[in-house]
FIMI-324659 format. One record per residue (C-alpha): residue in three letters; x, y, z. Coordinates in steps of 0.1 Angstrom, whole numbers. Example, Ala and Ser with C-alpha at 12.3 -4.5 7.8 and 13.67 -1.06 7.14 Angstrom:
2
 res     u     v     w
 ALA   123   -45    78
 SER   137   -11    71
***
This chain:
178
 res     u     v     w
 UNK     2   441 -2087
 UNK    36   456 -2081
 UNK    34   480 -2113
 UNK    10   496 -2133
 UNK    -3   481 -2164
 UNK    27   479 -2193
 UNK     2   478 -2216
 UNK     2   506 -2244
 UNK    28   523 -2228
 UNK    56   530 -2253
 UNK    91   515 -2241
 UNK   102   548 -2236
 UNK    81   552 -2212
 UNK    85   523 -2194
 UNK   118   533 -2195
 UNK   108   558 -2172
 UNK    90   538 -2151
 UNK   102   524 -2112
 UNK    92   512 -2079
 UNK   100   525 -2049
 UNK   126   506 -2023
 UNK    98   509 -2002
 UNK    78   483 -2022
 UNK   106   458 -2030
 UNK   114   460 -1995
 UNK    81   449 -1987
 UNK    81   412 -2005
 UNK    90   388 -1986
 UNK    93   355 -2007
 UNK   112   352 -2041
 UNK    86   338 -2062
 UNK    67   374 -2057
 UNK    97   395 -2067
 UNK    89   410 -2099
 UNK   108   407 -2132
 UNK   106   425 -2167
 UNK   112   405 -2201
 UNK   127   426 -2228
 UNK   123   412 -2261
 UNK   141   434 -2289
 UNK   149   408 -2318
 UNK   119   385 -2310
 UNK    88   376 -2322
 UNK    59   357 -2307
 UNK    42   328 -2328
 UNK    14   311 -2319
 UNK    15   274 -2331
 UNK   -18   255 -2324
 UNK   -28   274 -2293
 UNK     7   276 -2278
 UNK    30   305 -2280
 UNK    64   304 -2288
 UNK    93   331 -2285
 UNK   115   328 -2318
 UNK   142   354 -2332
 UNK   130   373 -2362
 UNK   145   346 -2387
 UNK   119   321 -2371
 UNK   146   296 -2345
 UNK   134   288 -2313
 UNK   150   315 -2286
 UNK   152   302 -2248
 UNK   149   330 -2226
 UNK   168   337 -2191
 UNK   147   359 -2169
 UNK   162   383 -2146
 UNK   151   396 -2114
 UNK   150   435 -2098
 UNK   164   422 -2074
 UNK   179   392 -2055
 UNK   177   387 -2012
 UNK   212   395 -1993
 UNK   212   383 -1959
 UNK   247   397 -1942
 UNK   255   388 -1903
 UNK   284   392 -1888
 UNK   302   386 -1855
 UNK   319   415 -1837
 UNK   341   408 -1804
 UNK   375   434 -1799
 UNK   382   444 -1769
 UNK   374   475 -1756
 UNK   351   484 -1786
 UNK   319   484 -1796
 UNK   298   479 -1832
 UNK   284   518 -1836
 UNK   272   516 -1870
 UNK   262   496 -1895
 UNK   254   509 -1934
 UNK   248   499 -1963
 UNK   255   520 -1990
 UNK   252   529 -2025
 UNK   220   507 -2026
 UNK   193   520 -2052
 UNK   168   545 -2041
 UNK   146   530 -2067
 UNK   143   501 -2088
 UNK   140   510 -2127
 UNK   120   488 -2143
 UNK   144   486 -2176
 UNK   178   501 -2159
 UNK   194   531 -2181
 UNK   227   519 -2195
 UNK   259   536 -2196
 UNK   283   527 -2220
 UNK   295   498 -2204
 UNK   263   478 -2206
 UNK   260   488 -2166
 UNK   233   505 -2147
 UNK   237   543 -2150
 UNK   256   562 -2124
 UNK   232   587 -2125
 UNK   204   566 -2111
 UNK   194   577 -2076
 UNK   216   560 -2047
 UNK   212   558 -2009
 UNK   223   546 -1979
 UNK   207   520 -1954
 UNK   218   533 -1919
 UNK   206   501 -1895
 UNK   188   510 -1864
 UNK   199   500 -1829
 UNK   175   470 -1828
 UNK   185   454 -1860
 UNK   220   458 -1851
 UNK   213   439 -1819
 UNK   203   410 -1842
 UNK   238   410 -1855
 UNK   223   403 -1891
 UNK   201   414 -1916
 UNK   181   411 -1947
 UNK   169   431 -1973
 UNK   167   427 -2013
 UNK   196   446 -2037
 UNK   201   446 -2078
 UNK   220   421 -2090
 UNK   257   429 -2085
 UNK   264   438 -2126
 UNK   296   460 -2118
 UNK   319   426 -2109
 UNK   349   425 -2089
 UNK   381   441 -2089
 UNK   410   412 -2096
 UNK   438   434 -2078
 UNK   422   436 -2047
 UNK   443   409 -2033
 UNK   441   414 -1993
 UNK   416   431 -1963
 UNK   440   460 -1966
 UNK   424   471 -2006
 UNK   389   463 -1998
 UNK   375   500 -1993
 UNK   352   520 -2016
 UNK   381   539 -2033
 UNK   392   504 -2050
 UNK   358   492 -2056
 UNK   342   495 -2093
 UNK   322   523 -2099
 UNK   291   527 -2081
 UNK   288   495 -2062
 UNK   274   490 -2034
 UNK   291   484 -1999
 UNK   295   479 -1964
 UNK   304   502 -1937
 UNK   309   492 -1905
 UNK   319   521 -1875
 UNK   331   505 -1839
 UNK   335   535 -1811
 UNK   362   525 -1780
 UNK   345   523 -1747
 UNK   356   558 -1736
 UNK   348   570 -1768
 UNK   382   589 -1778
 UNK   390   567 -1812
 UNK   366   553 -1839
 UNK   374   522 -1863
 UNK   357   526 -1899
 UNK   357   490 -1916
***
């Protein structure tokens, strides 16, 4: 019930096709979260009443399925002196969730998808945690980042997504950006 019908819809179209953050944000157990199955080089065959996937020279194919998206649950525990936790955000999170992501050349979701920020409200920052549901992290991780001091978004790959955290001093004169 998440999507529309697939049926007769050409794959460019589906292509095309992508649910809001809204409604991913709004499942709440795994087993509902929705996933797409792409079959390019497969065929079905039905043998005795069972179907069976099989590549186009007839072997049997196992199949891994992939979700939109996968549940990230972040909590963390601030305590310096003199300063409090101002913000929280999470950033470069999808706006929507394409149905079959666009590709660059790379074999990686496109840069040119629409990306967002989660700014966390007061209440959910009193929590000192959160949850919410993101893409599968396809981009990997940057070997040379070695130490806290490289972790920022100008040495992360390419459109991943990330954590901001803003602490204000008590008197308000200086900001820390982690």
């Amino acid at each position: 019930n998440t999507v529309s019908s697939l049926a007769n819809k050409s794959l460019s179209a589906i292509r095309e096709m992508a649910l809001s953050r809204t409604s991913i944000d709004s499942i709440k157990d795994i087993n509902t979260m929705p996933f797409i199955m792409l079959l390019t080089d497969a065929k079905i065959v039905n043998e005795n009443g069972t179907y069976k996937i099989q590549s186009k020279q007839g072997t049997d194919v196992r199949i891994l399925l992939k979700r939109l998206a996968a549940r990230f649950h972040l909590t963390w525990d601030y305590e310096v002196p003199d300063y409090a936790l101002s913000q929280v955000i999470l950033d470069a999170i999808p706006a929507d969730y394409r149905l079959i992501p666009t590709l660059d050349e790379n074999g990686y979701p496109s840069e040119f998808d629409q990306y967002t920020y989660l700014l966390l409200s007061p209440e959910e920052m009193a929590k000192k945690g959160y949850a919410c549901w993101l893409p599968a992290n396809v981009r990997g991780s940057v070997g040379g980042v070695t130490s806290q001091n490289y972790r920022s978004r100008e040495n992360a790959p390419t459109a991943s997504t990330y954590l901001q955290f803003t602490a204000t001093h008590s008197d308000g004169s200086k900001k820390l950006n982690y």
